[in-house]
C-alpha positions, 0 to 999 in steps of 0.5 A: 500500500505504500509503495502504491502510494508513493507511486501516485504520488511521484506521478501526481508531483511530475505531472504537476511540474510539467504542467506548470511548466508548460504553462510558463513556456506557453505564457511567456511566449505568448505574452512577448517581449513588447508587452512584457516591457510594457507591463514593466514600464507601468510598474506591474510586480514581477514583470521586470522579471518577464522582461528579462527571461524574455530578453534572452529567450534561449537562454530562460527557456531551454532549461524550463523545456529540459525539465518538463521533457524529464518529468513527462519521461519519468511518470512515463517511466514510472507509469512502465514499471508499475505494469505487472509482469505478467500483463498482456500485451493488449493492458500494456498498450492499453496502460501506455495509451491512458498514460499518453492521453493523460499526460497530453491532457494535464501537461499539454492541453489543459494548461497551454489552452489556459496560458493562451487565453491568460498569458499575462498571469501565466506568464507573471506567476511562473516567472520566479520558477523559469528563473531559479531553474536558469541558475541551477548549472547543471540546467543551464550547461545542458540548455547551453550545449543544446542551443550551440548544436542548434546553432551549429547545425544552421538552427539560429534561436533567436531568429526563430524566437517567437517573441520577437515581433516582425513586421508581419506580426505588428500588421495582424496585431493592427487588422486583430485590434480594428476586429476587437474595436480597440482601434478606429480603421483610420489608426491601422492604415496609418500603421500600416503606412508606417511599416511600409514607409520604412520600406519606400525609395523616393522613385516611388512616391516622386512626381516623375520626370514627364509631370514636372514643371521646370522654368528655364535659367534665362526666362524672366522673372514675371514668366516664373511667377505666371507660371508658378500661379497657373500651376499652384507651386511654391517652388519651381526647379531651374534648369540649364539647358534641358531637364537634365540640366537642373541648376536651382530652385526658385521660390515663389516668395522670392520672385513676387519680393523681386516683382514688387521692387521692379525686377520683373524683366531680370532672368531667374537664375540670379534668384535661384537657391541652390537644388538639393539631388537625391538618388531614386533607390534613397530611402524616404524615412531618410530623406524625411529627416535630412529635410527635417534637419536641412531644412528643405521641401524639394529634391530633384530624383536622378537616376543612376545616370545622373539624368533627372528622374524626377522630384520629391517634396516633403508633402509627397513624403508626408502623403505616404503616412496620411494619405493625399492632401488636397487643399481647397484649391486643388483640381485632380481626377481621382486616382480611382473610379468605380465602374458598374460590373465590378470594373475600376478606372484607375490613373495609371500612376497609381501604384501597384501595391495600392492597386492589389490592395484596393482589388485584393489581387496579386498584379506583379511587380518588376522593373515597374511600379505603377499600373501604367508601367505593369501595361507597358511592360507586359505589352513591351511597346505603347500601347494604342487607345483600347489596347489591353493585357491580361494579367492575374486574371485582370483585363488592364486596357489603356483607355487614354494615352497621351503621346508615349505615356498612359494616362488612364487605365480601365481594370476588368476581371476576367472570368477564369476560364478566359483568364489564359488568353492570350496577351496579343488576342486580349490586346486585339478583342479590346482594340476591337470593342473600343472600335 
């Protein structure tokens, strides 16, 4: 009777151990580190401990995972020697079966499933127990060899650790706040431009070389000011001989300041203050803070051949957190029109990855990023008016096209089963109805 006892007792005290300890592991990575550093920047008791265990995860977890592996092999191999010698094989699998289920249940289901939907007080309560079973050394060299071999054998810990929080993680933890109401639709775009603007090269939010506006060094400076009213800018690039030749900025203030003192008739390029260059693979956060700290609103984009690609101002930077500004003065088209039939009409400036977005499609992306470049890349030539290509199950037709340039594309989707046409005999049916 007493040997029984002992027996059940041993099962109930491993059982136990590894229960709370899978209840640890489960906690601590679940909580993460972000909310476990949060916690502890509120004061919350025992959090500046989560906090550590989680700051080096391979080190804090390995020795707890040790120990749960041990308990459940040895009420497993308790549960084994207690089988009489006599039992048949049909009560030994038997005996084995109930003990698999038991253990999966009370070690693995019961206190992960409670831990997932706890993870703060699972993670607060077993903190002091993960930490006293890092500093025993026997633990902790073992945890040490198995994250060496890891390592060795192309297994990096750390960079699997799920704990730390990705890009990826931070846009699901948005969409899964906006779900439970936690944040407003508005706030979780904007975090989504942010992790995306890390991400941005000037060539993709520059006004390109075709849109810009320039005024040549020798016009006068009453030719600048009518030019700069028609358009609505503040600042116009100067240029030499041609848009490749960018020699300075002119600012609108500075020539109405020259206006009024009598100088209408003087050439600008006395009044241009000097342009700043930027290459078009720079990064906009970047160059958000050299404006910032330099002080300047434009920069003209050249490419790797110091030809003008196009320019960049701090509103197209800021436009990429907050969405367009348009002021109560501005006349655009819209970059996006719905269409009856589930068809957009789209400016083919608009971007590829604000395109599938809108349309939850996968267009491509190459050496293009706008729609109309996705046209003219697939085409491989410019296009005529009604002239499309199917592309991912999407029918793109250039509705409107102004010399060698796209100006509107027309977005149809495509049934599957004519979804394999192809290129040339989509381009020829849409020439043909537009005839």
């Amino acid at each position: 009777m007493t040997g029984a006892l002992t027996v059940a007792v041993a099962l109930v005290v491993l059982t136990g151990v590894g229960a709370v300890l899978a209840l640890a592991e489960t906690g601590l990575t679940r909580l993460g580190q972000v909310r476990a550093l949060a916690l502890a920047e509120e004061g919350m008791p025992g959090s500046e401990q989560v906090a550590a265990l989680l700051s080096d995860t391979s080190r804090s977890l390995l020795p707890a995972a040790l120990v749960r592996l041990f308990s459940e092999l040895g009420a497993a191999t308790i549960v084994v020697a207690s089988i009489p010698e006599d039992a048949g094989a049909g009560a030994v699998i038997a005996i084995a079966a109930a003990t698999g289920i038991v253990l999966f249940v009370f070690v693995e289901a019961v206190p992960r499933s409670w831990a997932l939907a706890h993870p703060r007080r699972a993670a607060l309560m077993t903190a002091p127990l993960v930490t006293l079973l890092g500093q025993v050394p026997p633990l902790r060299a073992l945890a040490m060899v198995g994250g060496i071999v890891g390592r060795r054998n192309g297994h990096d810990v750390d960079a699997h650790d799920p704990t730390v929080v990705s890009e990826e993680d931070l846009r699901a933890m948005a969409d899964v706040a906006v779900e439970e109401d936690v944040l407003e639709g508005d706030e979780r775009r904007l975090i989504h431009s942010i992790i995306e603007f890390g991400d941005t090269v000037a060539r993709e939010v520059m006004a390109p070389r075709p849109d810009m506006i320039t005024i040549d060094s020798g016009d006068r400076v009453s030719d600048a000011i009518e030019a700069a009213i028609s358009h609505g800018f503040s600042r116009i690039p100067v240029t030499g001989g041609n848009i490749d030749d960018v020699v300075g900025v002119v600012f609108a203030k500075d020539l109405m300041r020259v206006a009024r003192d009598g100088g209408e008739a003087a050439p600008v390029r006395g009044y241009a203050r000097p342009a700043r260059f930027v290459p078009e693979t720079k990064r906009v956060a970047e160059l958000l803070r050299e404006m910032q700290h330099e002080k300047f609103h434009l920069a003209i984009v050249v490419d790797e051949y110091g030809g003008t690609a196009g320019l960049v101002t701090l509103e197209d930077l800021i436009e990429e957190l907050v969405g367009e500004i348009v002021d109560e003065f501005d006349v655009e088209d819209p970059l996006v029109e719905p269409l009856p039939g589930g068809e957009v009409r789209v400016d083919a400036r608009l971007p590829i990855d604000e395109c599938n977005d809108l349309l939850h499609a996968d267009l491509p992306r190459g050496d293009w990023t706008t729609i109309g470049g996705l046209v003219f890349g697939q085409l491989g030539h410019v296009p005529s008016v009604g002239e499309g290509v199917v592309v991912d199950g999407y029918r793109l037709v250039a509705e409107k096209v102004i010399g060698r340039r796209i100006g509107k594309v027309r977005i149809q989707p495509v049934p599957p089963a004519s979804s394999t046409d192809l290129t040339g005999a989509a381009g020829r049916s849409e020439r043909a109805e537009s005839a």
